[in-house]
N, CA, C and O atoms as CSV, one atom per row, in Angstrom:
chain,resi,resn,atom,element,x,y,z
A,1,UNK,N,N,0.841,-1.191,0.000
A,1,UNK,CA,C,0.000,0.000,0.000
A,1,UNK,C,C,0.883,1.250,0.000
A,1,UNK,O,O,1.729,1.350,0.889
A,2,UNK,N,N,0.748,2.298,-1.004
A,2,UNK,CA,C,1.459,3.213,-1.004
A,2,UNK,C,C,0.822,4.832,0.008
A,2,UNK,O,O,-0.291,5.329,-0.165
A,3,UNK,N,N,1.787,5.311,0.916
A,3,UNK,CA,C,1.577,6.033,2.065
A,3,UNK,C,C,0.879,7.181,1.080
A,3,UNK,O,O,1.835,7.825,0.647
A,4,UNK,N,N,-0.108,7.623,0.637
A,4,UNK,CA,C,-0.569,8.576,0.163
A,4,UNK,C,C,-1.688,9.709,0.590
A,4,UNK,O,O,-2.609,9.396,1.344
A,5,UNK,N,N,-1.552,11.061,0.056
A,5,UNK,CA,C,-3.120,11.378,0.830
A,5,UNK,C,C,-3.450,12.337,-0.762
A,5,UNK,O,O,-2.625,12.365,-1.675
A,6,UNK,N,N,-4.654,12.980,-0.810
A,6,UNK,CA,C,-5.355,13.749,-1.737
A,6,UNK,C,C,-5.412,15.014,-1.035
A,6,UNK,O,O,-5.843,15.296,0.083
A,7,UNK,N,N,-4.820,15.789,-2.049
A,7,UNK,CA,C,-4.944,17.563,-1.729
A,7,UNK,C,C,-6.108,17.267,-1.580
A,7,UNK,O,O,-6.587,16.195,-1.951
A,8,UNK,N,N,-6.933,18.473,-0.830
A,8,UNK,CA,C,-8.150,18.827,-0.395
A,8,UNK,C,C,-8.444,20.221,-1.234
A,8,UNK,O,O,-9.557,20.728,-1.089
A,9,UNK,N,N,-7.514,20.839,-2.079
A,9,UNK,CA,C,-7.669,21.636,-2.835
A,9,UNK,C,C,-7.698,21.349,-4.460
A,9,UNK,O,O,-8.453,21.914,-5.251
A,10,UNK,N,N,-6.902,20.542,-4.722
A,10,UNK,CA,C,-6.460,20.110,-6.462
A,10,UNK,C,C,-6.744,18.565,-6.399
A,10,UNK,O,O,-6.393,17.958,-7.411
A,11,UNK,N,N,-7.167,18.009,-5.655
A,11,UNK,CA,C,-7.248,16.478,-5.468
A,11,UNK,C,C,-6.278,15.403,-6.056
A,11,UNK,O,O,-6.379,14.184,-6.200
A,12,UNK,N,N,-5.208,16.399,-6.368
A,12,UNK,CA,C,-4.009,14.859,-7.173
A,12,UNK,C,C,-3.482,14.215,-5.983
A,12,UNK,O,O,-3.699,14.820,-4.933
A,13,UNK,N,N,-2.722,12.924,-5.897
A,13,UNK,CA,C,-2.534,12.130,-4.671
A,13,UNK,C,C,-0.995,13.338,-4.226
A,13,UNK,O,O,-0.381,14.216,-4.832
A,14,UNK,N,N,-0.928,12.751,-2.940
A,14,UNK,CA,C,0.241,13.907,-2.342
A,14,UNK,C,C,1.127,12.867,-1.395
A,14,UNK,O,O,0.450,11.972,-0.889
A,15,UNK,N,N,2.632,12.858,-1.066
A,15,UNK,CA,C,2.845,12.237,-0.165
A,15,UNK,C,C,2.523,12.438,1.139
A,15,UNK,O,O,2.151,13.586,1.383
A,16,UNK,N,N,2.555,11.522,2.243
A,16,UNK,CA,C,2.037,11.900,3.523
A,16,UNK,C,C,3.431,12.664,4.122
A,16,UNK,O,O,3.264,13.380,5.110
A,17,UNK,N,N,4.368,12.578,3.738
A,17,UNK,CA,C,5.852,13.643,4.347
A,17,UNK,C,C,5.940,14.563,3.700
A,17,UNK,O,O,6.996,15.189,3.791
A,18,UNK,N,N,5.025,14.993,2.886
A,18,UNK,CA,C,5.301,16.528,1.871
A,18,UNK,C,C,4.002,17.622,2.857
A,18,UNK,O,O,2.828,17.770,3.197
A,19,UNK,N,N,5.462,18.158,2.908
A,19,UNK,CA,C,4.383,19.782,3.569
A,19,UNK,C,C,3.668,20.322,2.468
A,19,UNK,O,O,2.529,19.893,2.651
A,20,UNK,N,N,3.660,20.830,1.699
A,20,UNK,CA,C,2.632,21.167,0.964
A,20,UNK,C,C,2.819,20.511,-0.412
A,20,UNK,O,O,3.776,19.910,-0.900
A,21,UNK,N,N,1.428,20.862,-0.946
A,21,UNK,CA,C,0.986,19.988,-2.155
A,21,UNK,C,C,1.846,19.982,-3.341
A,21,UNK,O,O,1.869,21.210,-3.431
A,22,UNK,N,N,2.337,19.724,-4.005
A,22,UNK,CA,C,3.981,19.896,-5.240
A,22,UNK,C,C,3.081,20.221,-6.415
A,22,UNK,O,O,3.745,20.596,-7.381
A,23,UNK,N,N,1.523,20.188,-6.673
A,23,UNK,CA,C,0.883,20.033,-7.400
A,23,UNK,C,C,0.482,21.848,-7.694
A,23,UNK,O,O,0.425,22.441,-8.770
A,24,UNK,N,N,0.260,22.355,-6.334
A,24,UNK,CA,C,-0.833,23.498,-6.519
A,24,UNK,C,C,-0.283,24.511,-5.428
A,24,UNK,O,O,-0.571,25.708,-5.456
A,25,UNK,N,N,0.588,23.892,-4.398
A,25,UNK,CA,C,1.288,25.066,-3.247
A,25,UNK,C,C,0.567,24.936,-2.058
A,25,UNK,O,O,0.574,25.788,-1.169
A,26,UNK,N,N,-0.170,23.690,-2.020
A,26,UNK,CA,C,-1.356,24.548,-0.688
A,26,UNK,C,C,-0.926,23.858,0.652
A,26,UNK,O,O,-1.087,22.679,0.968
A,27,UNK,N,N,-0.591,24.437,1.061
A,27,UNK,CA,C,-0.173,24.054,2.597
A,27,UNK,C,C,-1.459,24.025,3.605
A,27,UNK,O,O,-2.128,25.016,3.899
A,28,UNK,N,N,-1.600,23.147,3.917
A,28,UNK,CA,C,-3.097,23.490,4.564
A,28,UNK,C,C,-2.841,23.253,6.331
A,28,UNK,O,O,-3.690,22.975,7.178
A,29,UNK,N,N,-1.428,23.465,6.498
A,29,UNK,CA,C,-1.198,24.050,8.158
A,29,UNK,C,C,-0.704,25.798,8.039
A,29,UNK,O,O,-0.117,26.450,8.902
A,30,UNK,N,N,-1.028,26.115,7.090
A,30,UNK,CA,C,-0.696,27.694,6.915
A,30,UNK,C,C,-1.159,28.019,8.679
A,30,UNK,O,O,-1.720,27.213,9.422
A,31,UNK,N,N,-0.623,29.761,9.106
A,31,UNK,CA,C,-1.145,30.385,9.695
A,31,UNK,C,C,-2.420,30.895,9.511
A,31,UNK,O,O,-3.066,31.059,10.547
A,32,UNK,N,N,-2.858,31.137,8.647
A,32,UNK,CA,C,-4.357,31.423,8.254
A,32,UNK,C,C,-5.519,30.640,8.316
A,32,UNK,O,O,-6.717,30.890,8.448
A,33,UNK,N,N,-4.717,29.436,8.161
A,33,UNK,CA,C,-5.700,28.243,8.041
A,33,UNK,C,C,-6.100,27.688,9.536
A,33,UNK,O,O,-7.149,27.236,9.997
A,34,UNK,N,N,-4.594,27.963,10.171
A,34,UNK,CA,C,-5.115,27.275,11.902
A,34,UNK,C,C,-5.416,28.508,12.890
A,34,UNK,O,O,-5.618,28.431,14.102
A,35,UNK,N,N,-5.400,29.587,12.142
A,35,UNK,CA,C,-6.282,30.405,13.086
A,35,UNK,C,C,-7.824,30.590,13.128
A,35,UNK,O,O,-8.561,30.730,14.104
A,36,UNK,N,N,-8.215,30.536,11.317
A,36,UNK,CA,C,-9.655,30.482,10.978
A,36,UNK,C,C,-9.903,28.643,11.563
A,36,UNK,O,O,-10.879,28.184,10.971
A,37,UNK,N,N,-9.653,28.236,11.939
A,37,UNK,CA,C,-10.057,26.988,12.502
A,37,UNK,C,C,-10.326,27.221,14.267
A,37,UNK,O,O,-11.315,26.824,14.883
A,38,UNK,N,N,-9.426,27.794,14.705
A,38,UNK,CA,C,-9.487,27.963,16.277
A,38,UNK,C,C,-10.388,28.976,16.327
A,38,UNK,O,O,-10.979,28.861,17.401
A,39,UNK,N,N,-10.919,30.181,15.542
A,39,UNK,CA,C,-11.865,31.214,15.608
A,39,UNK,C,C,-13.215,30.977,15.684
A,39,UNK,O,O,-14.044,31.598,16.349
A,40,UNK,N,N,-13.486,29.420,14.483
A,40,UNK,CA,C,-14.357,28.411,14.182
A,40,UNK,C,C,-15.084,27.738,15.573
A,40,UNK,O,O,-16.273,27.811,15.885
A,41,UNK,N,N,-14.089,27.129,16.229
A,41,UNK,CA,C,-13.949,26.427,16.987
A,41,UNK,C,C,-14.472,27.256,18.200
A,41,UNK,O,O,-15.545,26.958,18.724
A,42,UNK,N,N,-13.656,28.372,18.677
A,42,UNK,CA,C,-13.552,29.401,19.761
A,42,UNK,C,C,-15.710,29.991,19.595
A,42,UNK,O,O,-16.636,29.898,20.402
A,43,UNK,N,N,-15.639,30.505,18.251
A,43,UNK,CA,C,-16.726,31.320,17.772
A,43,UNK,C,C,-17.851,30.073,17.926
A,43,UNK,O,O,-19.031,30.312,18.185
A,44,UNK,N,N,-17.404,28.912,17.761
A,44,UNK,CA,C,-19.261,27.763,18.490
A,44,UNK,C,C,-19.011,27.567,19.472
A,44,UNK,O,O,-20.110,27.236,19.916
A,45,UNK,N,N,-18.219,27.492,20.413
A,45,UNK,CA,C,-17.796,27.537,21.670
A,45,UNK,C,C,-18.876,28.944,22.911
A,45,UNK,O,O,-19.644,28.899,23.873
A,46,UNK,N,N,-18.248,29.948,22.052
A,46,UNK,CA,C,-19.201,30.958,21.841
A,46,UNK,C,C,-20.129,31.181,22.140
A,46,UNK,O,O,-20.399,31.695,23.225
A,47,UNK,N,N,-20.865,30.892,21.344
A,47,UNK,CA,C,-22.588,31.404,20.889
A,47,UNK,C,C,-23.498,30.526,21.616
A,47,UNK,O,O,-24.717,30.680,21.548
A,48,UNK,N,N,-22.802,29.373,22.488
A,48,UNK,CA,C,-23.739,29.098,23.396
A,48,UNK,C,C,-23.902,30.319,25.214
A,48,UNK,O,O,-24.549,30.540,26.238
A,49,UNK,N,N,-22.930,30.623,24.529
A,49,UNK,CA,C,-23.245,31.633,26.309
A,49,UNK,C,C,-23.337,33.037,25.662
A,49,UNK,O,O,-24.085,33.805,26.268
A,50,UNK,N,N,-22.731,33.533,24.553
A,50,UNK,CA,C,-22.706,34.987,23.560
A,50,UNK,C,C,-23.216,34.857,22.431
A,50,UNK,O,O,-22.312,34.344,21.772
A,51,UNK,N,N,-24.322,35.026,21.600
A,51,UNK,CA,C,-24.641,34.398,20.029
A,51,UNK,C,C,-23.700,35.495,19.472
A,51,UNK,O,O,-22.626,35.241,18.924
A,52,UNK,N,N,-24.252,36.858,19.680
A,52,UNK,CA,C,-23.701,37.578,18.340
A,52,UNK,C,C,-22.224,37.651,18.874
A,52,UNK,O,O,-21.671,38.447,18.115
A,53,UNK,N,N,-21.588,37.346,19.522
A,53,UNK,CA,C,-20.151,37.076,19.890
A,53,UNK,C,C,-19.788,36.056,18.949
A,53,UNK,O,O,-19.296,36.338,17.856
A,54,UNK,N,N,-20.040,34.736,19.374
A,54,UNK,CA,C,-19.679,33.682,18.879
A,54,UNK,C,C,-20.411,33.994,17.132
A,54,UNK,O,O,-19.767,33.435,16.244
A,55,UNK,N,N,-21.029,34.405,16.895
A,55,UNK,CA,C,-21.709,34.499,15.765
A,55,UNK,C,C,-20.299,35.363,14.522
A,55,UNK,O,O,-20.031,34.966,13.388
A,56,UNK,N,N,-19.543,36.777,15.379
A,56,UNK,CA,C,-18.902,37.056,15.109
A,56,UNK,C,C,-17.616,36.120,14.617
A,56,UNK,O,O,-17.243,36.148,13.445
A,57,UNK,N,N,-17.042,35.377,15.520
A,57,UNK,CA,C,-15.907,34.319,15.694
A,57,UNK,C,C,-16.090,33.488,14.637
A,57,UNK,O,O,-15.428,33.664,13.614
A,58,UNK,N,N,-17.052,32.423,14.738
A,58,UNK,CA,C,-17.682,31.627,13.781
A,58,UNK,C,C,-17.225,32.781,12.212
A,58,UNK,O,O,-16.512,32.077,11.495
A,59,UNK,N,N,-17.359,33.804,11.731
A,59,UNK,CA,C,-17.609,34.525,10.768
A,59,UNK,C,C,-16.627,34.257,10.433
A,59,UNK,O,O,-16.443,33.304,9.676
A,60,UNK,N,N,-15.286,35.317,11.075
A,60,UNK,CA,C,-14.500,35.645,10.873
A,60,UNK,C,C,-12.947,34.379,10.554
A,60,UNK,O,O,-11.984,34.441,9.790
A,61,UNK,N,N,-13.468,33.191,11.738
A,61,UNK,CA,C,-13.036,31.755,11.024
A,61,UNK,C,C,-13.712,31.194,9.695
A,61,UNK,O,O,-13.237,30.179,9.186
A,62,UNK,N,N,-14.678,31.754,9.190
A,62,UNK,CA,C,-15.285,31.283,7.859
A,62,UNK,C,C,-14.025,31.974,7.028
A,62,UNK,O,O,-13.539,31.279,6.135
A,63,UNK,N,N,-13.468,33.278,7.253
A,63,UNK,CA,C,-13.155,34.620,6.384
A,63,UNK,C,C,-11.477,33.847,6.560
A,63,UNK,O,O,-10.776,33.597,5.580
A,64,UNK,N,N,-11.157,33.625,7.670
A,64,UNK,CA,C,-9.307,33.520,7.903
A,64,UNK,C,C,-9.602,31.973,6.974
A,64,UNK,O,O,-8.688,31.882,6.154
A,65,UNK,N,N,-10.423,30.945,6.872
A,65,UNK,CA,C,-10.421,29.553,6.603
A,65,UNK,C,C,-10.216,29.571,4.846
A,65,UNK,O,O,-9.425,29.063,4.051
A,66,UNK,N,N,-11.406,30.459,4.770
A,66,UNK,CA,C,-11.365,31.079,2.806
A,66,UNK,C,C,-10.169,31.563,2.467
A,66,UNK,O,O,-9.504,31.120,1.530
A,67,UNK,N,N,-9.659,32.963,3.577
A,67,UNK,CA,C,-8.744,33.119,2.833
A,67,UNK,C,C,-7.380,32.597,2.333
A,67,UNK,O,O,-6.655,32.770,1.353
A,68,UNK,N,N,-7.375,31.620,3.882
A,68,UNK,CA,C,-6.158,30.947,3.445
A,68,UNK,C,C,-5.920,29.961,2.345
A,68,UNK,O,O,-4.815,29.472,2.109
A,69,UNK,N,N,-7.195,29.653,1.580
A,69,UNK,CA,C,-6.949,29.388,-0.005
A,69,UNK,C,C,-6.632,30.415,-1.135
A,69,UNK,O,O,-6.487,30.001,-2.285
A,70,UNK,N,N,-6.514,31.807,-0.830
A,70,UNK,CA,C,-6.115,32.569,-1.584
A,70,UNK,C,C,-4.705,33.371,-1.625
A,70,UNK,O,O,-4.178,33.904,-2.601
A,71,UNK,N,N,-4.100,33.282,0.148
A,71,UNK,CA,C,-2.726,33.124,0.363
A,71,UNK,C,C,-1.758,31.721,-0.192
A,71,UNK,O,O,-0.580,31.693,0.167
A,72,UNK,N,N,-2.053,31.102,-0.668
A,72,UNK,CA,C,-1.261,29.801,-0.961
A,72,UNK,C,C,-1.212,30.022,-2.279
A,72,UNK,O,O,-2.029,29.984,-3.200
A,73,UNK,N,N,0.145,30.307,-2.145
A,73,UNK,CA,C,0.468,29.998,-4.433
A,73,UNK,C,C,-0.368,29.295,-4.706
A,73,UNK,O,O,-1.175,28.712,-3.982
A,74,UNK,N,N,-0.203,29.295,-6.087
A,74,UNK,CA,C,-1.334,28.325,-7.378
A,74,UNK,C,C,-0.607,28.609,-8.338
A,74,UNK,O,O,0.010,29.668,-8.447
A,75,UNK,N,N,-0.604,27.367,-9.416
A,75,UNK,CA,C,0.169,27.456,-10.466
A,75,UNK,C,C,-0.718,28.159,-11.351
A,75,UNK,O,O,-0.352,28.448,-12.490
């Protein structure tokens, strides 16, 4: 069985020891990417004791999660 995984962006197979994709650039432990995840995370965490708090958080991890597909080269 060969150790493989699939970009989640360009879907060609990727090795499991390659930091980012050789295919398309996308690093998907960027800084952008694991902050809009903890904001995600933080922001439903949230909105059970603050809505429009967590409502905010939740957002703004939608916004850091997107953008960090537009910080990552592309061929």
């Amino acid at each position: 069985m060969k150790p493989v995984y699939y970009c989640s962006r360009c879907g060609d197979e990727i090795s499991r020891h390659a930091e980012e994709c050789p295919h398309c650039g996308y690093h998907p432990q960027s800084i952008a990417w694991r902050f809009g995840a903890g904001a995600l995370i933080f922001g439903g965490a949230l909105t059970l004791v603050s809505p429009p708090v967590g409502l905010l958080g939740i957002f703004v991890g939608l916004i850091a999660v997107g953008g960090s597909y537009l910080l990552s080269p592309a061929e």
